[in-house]
C-alpha positions, 0 to 999 in steps of 0.5 A, spaced: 687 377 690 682 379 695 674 378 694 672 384 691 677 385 685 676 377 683 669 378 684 670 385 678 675 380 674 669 376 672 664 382 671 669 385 666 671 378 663 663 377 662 662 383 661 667 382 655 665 377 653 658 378 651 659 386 648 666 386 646 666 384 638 674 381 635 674 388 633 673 391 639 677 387 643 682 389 638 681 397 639 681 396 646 688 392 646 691 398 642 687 404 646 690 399 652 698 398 649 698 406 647 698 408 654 691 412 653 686 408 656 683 412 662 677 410 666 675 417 666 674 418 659 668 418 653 672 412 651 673 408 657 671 401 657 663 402 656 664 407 651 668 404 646 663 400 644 659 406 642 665 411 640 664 415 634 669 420 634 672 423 626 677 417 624 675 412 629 681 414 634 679 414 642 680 418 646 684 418 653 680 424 655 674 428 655 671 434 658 665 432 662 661 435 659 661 431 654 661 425 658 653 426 658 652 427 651 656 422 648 655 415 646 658 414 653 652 415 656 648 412 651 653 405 652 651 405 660 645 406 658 644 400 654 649 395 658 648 398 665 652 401 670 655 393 673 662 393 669 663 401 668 663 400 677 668 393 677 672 398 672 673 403 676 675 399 681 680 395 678 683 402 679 683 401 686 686 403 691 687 410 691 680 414 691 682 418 685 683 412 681 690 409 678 689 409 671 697 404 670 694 399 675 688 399 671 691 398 665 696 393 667 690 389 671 686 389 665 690 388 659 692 381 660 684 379 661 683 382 654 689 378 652 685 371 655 679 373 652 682 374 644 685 367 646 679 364 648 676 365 642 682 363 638 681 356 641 673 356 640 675 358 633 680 352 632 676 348 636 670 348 632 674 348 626 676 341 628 669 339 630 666 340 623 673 338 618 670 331 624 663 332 622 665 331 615 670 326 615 664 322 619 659 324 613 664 322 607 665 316 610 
């Protein structure tokens, strides 16, 4: 794996980590699996966490226009402009972007952050029941 594509992995998985509730990991695995996560769109990765659209269904495309007024816009705004460049990226190595290449590249990364926070979950399901066998005795 070159340097620059590692280097956008750990922005992402950051970027993740510290913005992406269980629920949106969960829209964004779906929006992922259903073939419909484009970089390109309002509801790209940075955008999903702002989506307000009727029914709370993403979308894969959007005018560009609407790019400047919605919450994608909002979200860049609030998160900043480091992981929507390591996302764009992802898509290399055509100029225009593959958006399959992304989209294989990013869902095993949303896989291990559900994962990992599954085990953190377990993990300190276990320190507590631990804690309270020591307190009880």
């Amino acid at each position: 794996m070159n340097s620059q594509l590692k280097a956008d992995k750990q922005i992402i998985r950051k970027f993740m980590a510290d913005n992406y509730d269980n629920g949106h990991l969960t829209q964004l695995l779906d929006h992922l699996r259903a073939g419909r996560f484009q970089y390109y769109s309002c509801c790209c990765f940075i955008g999903l966490l702002n989506a307000d659209h009727e029914g709370g269904e993403l979308r894969s495309s959007c005018k560009l226009n609407d790019l400047a007024a919605t919450h994608y816009s909002s979200a860049l705004r609030r998160y900043g402009s480091e992981a929507d460049i390591a996302m764009h990226s992802m898509g290399r190595p055509f100029d225009c972007g593959d958006e399959a290449l992304r989209r294989a590249r990013l869902t095993p990364m949303v896989l291990a952050e559900i994962r990992r926070r599954q085990r953190m979950t377990h993990s300190n399901v276990k320190e507590i029941t631990v804690h309270e066998e020591k307190v009880s005795c």
